[in-house]
C-alpha positions as CSV (number, residue, x, y, z in Angstrom):
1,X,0.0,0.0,0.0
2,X,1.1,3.4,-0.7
3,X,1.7,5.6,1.9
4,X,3.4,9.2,1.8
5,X,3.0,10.4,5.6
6,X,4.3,14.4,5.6
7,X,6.1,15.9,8.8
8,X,7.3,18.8,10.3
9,X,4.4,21.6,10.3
10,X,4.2,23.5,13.0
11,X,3.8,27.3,14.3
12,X,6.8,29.6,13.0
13,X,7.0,32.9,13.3
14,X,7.1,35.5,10.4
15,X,10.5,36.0,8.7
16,X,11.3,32.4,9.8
17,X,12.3,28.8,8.4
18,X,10.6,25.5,8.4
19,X,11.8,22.2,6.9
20,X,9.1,19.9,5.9
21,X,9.1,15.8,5.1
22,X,7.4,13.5,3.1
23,X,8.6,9.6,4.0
24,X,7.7,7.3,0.8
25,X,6.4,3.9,1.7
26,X,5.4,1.6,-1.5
27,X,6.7,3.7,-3.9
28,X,10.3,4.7,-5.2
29,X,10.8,8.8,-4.9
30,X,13.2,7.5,-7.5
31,X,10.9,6.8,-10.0
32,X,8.0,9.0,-9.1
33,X,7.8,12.5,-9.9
34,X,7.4,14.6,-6.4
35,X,6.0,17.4,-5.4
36,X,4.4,19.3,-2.6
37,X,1.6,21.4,-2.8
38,X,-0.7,23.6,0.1
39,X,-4.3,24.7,0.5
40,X,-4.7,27.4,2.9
41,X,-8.1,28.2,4.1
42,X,-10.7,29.0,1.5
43,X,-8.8,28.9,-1.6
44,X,-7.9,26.2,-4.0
45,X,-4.8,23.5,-3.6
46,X,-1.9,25.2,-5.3
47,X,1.5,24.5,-6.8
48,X,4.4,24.9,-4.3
49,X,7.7,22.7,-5.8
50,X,7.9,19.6,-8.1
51,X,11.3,17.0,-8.3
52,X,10.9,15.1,-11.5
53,X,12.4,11.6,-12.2
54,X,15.0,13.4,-14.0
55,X,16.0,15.9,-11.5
56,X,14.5,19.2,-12.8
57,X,13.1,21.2,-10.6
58,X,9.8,24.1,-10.6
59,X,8.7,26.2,-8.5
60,X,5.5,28.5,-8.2
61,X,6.2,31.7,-8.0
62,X,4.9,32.5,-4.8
63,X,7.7,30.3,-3.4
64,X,10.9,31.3,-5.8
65,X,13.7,32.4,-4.3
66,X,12.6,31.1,-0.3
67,X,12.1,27.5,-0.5
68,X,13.8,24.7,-2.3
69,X,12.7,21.2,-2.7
70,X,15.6,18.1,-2.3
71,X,14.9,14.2,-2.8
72,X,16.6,11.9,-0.6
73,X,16.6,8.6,-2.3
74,X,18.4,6.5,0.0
75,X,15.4,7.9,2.5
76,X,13.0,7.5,-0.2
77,X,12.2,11.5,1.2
78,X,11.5,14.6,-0.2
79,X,11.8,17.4,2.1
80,X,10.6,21.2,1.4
81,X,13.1,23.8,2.8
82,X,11.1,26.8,3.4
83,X,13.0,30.2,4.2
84,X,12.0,33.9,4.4
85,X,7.9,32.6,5.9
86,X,5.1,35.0,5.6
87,X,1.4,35.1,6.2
88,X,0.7,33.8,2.4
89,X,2.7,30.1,3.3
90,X,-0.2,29.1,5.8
91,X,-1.5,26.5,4.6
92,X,-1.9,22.6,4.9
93,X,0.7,21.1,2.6
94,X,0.7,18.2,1.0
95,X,3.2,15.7,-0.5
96,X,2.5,14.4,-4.0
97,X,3.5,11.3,-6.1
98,X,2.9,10.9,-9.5
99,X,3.5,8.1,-12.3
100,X,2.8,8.5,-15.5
101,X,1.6,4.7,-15.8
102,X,-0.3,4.9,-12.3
103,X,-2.7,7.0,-9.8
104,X,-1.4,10.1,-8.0
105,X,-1.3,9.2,-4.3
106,X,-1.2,12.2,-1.7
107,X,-0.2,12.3,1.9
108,X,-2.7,13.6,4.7
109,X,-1.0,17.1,4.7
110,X,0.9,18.9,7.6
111,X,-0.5,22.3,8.7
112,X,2.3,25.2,8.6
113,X,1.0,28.5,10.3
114,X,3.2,31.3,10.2
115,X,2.6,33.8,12.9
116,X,2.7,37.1,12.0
């Protein structure tokens, strides 16, 4: 069964960091494109950093510039490095896999609130 179980939300207060995991269980990271992506309250699931197979990396531009996205493969993790917080990150973010020959799975999300 697939399982990608996200960790590391928390309070943090304006202007500061937060590192966020996403621990793989029946699935390669390796083989999966990966991504995270948050819903804050009232508004729509957005965008925040993709890892494809092949390395390349995107970001939406809310996020450029403050956080950066990093694949662990021997951890089968992805982690989300987020710098520079502001009022706009709070959110629930989730981890996403994705296979072109199968289903996306998601994790249950972990909240981030940034206290401003």
């Amino acid at each position: 069964q697939v399982q990608l179980v996200e960790s590391g939300g928390g309070l943090v207060q304006a202007g500061g960091s937060m590192r966020l995991s996403c621990a793989a269980s029946g699935i390669s990271v390796a083989i999966y494109n990966m991504g995270w992506y948050r819903q804050a309250p009232g508004k729509q699931r957005e965008l925040v950093a993709t890892v494809l197979v092949g390395g390349r990396i995107n970001y939406g531009d809310s996020v450029k510039g403050r956080f950066t996205i990093s694949r662990d493969t021997d951890k089968n993790t992805i982690y989300l490095q987020m710098n520079s917080l502001n009022d706009v990150d709070t959110a629930v973010y989730y981890c996403n896999a994705q296979s072109p020959y199968a289903s996306s799975y998601w994790g249950q999300g972990t909240r981030v609130t940034v206290a401003s």
